[in-house]
Structures are given as C-alpha cells and as structure tokens.
N, C-alpha and C positions, 0 to 999 in steps of 0.2 A: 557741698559742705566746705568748709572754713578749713584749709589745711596747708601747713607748710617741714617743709622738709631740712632739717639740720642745720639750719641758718639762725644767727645772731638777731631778735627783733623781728617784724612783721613788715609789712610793706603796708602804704596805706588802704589799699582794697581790703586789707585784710582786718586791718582797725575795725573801718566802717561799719563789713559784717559783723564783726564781735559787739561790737557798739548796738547795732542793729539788733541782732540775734540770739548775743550774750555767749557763747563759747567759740572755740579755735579748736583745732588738733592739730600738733607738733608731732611728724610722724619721724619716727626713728633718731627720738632727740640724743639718746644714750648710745653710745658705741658697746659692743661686744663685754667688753674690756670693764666695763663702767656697769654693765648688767650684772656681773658676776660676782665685782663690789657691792653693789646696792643687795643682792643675795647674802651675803656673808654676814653683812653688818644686821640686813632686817633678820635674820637667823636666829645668832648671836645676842642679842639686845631683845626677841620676844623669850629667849628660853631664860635668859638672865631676870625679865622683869615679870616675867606668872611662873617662875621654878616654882611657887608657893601654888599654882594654880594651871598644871597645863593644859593647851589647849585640847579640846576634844569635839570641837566644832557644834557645841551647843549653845555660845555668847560668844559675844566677840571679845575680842580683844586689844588694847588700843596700846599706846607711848610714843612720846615725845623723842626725835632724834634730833637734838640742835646741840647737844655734845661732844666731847674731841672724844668720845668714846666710840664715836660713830662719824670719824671724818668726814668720809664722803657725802654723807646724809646734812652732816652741818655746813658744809661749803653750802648748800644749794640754795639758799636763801640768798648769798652775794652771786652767785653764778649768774653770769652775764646773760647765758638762756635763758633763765627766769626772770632777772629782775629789769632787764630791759624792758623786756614787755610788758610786765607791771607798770614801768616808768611809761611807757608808750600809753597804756590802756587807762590808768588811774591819777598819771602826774608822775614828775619828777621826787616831789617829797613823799610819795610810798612808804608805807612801815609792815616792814617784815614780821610777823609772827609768828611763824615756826613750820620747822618740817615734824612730820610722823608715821606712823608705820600701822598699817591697819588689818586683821585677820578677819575676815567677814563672815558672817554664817547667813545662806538663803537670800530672801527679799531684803531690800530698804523702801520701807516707805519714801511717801513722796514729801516732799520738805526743801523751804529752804536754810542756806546754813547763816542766817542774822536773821534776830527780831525784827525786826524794822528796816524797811529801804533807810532811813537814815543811817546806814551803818550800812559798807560796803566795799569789794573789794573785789581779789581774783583768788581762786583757789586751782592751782594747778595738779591732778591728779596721773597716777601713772599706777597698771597692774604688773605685777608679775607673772601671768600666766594671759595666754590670749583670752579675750570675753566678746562677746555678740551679743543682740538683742534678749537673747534669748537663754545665754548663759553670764547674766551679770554685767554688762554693760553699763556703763553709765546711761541716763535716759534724762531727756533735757525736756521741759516744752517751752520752745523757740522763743526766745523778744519776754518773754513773763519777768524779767529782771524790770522790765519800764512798768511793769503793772503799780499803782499804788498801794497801801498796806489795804487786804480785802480780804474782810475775815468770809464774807459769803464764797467766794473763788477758793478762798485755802478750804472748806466746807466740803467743798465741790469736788475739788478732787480729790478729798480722801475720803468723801465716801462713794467713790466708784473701787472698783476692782482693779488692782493695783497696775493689771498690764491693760488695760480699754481706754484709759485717760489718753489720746490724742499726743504725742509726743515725737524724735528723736533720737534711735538709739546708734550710739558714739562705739562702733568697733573699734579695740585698738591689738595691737600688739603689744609683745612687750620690747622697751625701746618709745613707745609713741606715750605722749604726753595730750592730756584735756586739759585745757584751761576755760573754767567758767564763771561767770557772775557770782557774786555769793547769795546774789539776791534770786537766783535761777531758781526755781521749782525742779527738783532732780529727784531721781530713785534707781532702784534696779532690780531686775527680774529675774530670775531662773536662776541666780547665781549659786555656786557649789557651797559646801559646808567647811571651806576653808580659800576662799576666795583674797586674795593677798593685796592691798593697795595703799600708796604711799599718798603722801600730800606735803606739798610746798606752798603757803601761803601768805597773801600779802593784804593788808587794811589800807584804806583812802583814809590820807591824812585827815581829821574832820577838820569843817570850817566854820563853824557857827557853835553856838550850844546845843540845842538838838543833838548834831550831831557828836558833839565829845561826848552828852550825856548816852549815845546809843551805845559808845564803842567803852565806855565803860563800863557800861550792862553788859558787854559786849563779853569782857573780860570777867564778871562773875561767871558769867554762863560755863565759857570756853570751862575758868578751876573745877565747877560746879560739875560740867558736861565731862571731862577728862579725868582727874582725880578720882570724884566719887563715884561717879558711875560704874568705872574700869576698874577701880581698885588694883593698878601694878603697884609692883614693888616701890618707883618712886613718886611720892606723894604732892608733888611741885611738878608745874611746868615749866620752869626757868632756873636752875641752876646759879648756886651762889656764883660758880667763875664764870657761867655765859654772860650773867649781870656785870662781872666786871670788866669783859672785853680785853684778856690777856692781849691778844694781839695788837691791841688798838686801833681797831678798824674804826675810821672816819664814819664810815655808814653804817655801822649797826651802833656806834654812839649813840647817832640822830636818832636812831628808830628808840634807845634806850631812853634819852633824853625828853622826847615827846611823848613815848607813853607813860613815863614817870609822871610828868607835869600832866598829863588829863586823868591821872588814876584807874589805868589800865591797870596796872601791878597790886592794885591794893585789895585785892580779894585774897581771904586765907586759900591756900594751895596755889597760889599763882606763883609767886616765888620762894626757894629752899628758904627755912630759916635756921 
C-alpha cells in the first residue's frame, strides 16, 4: 500500500502508484497538538450548525469549514501537506474547494464523488477515531479512477452486497490522512453510528469544454448535495468574506478567479448572498 510518513510531498514512486492505483495514505500527518484542534473546532461548528437539529446518529450530518471560524480547518486547503500533493498529483494550477466536517451513521454505499471522469480531482480524507475494514474504513477498488464513464460496471457494483464487491480497505489512525481520486469507486462498512470524518479537497484545473462544463455541474451538485440535503444552519458553501480573500492570498485568488470565470459559483446556495 501507498504510504508515506510526515513529510512535505511525495516521492516519485509514490506518484506512480496513486497514478496507477488512485489513493496514498499519509500516516501520522497531524501532530498531537493539531488532533486536538481539529477536535475543538469539528465540536464546536457541528453543535453551532444542527443546534436546530442534534445529532442522534440516525442522518448524517454535514458543513463546510473554510472559515476564520474554524482556523485550523481553513488553513488546510493552503497547507503545504495537502496542496503540494495536489500540485504533484493534478498540476500546479489545482483549485481548492473546500475543507468539511462529516458525522456518519453506518454503511456508505459505493459511489464515486464526480459525474463524470471529465471532472476530477483528489479528495483528501482523515477520521477521528481509528476505523478498519470492518469498522468504517474507507474501501477503494484499486485503478477504477482510469475506468471510463460505465454505467453497466457502476450497475455492477451496487447491485452486490455492499462488503462482497472485491476491493481495499484503507485502516487508518487518527493523525493518518487518505488521499484518493474523485473518480475512485469508494464506500464503507460496519461503520458506528457516529462515525467522524473530515475532508480537504482539490479540483483539476479543466482544460477543454467538456471538462469546464463537468466541473460546473460539478458545482450545482456539490450546492445541491451540501446545502439541501444536510439542511445546517448555514445555507451557502462559500462565505461572503472567504469570497473576498481578506488576507490576500495570491493562491486562493487564482482558485477564486478561475472558478468565477468557468461558473463554478453560480448555483443558488453556492455562495452567501
């Protein structure tokens, strides 16, 4: 398995396999210190956004963390951990899409997370409690990010039984990070009724029209799939001031700037108004 330990970026054996394979695991990305932060803030920010609705492990529960309300959660999209390897894996022009905070109940079917290989990316996940095959693990089947769009194969494997389909499952700790294709075929098994996991995510700049036009479907889905589904308290993914880049970061400009221009943002709930 594809694994590297507390370092900046990958090595090229390491590329290949994820190239090859479609996922990495980054073990013990987070320090002590930085576990206990990422606890505080995902705490904090689920009781704030379902006070209207707490959790009682029968839905999940979702929200967006890319605000200064949740520091540490909103660095991570520029953090060198993650975005180097995006740069490594996707290109140097990578566009960030946000980090979030996820309460799970049970199974997740198997699915990938974009319609279409034209649209694609990394999705970097991390739990807070340990998970195994067997208790919510992430579950990959191997290289399926290179498959073509096959509606017969996505048939296929969800009508088996959701642990028999032939796959990978991704033990981690907490501290260890999964980074995988978005185009991956993924699920998971036996997970508890309050099963905790975050995500840092990055899109491949598109380069043709196909592909703007996927990553702007891309971006109804995300409003469509976050907002309405989850129903928190806030009803946007992107914040009037993360739009404006108080800091003025040079890199989340670009990210701001290119998906203005392909109409990533123009779906109602995508951005506060």
């Amino acid at each position: 398995m594809n694994q590297t330990t507390n370092t900046v970026g990958l090595t090229e054996d390491q590329i290949d396999f994820h190239k090859t394979f479609g996922y990495t695991v980054l073990k013990q990305l987070f320090s002590a210190d930085e576990l206990a932060t990422i606890h505080k803030e995902f705490d904090a920010t689920m009781a704030e956004q379902y006070a209207h609705r707490p959790y009682d492990g029968s839905e999940r529960h979702w929200t967006p963390m890319t605000d200064e309300d949740t520091p540490f959660f909103a660095s991570l999209m520029e953090d060198p951990r993650f975005l180097t390897v995006a740069k490594q894996l996707y290109g140097d022009d990578v566009l960030g899409i946000g980090t979030d905070a996820n309460r799970y109940t049970g199974n997740t079917r198997w699915h990938r997370d974009t319609g279409t290989v034209h649209q694609y990316g990394v999705k970097f996940a991390f739990y807070l409690e340990p998970v195994n095959g067997n208790t919510g693990a992430l579950r990959v089947i191997p290289s399926a990010h290179r498959l073509p769009n096959d509606d017969e194969f996505a048939d296929g494997v969800r009508s088996l039984p959701l642990e028999q389909v032939p796959c990978t499952a991704l033990a981690s700790e907490p501290g260890d990070v999964v980074a995988f294709d978005l185009r991956m075929w993924h699920a998971s098994y036996g997970g508890s009724n309050d099963r905790r996991m975050c995500t840092v995510v990055y899109y491949a700049n598109p380069k043709n029209p196909d592909e703007i036009e996927a990553l702007r479907r891309q971006g109804e889905g995300n409003a469509q799939a976050g907002v309405k589904a989850f129903n928190p308290k806030r009803q946007y993914l992107y914040s009037k001031r993360w739009m404006s880049n108080p800091q003025g970061s040079l890199t989340r400009q670009f990210w701001i700037d290119r998906l203005t221009e392909v109409g990533y943002f123009d779906a109602p709930g995508s951005v506060e108004v």
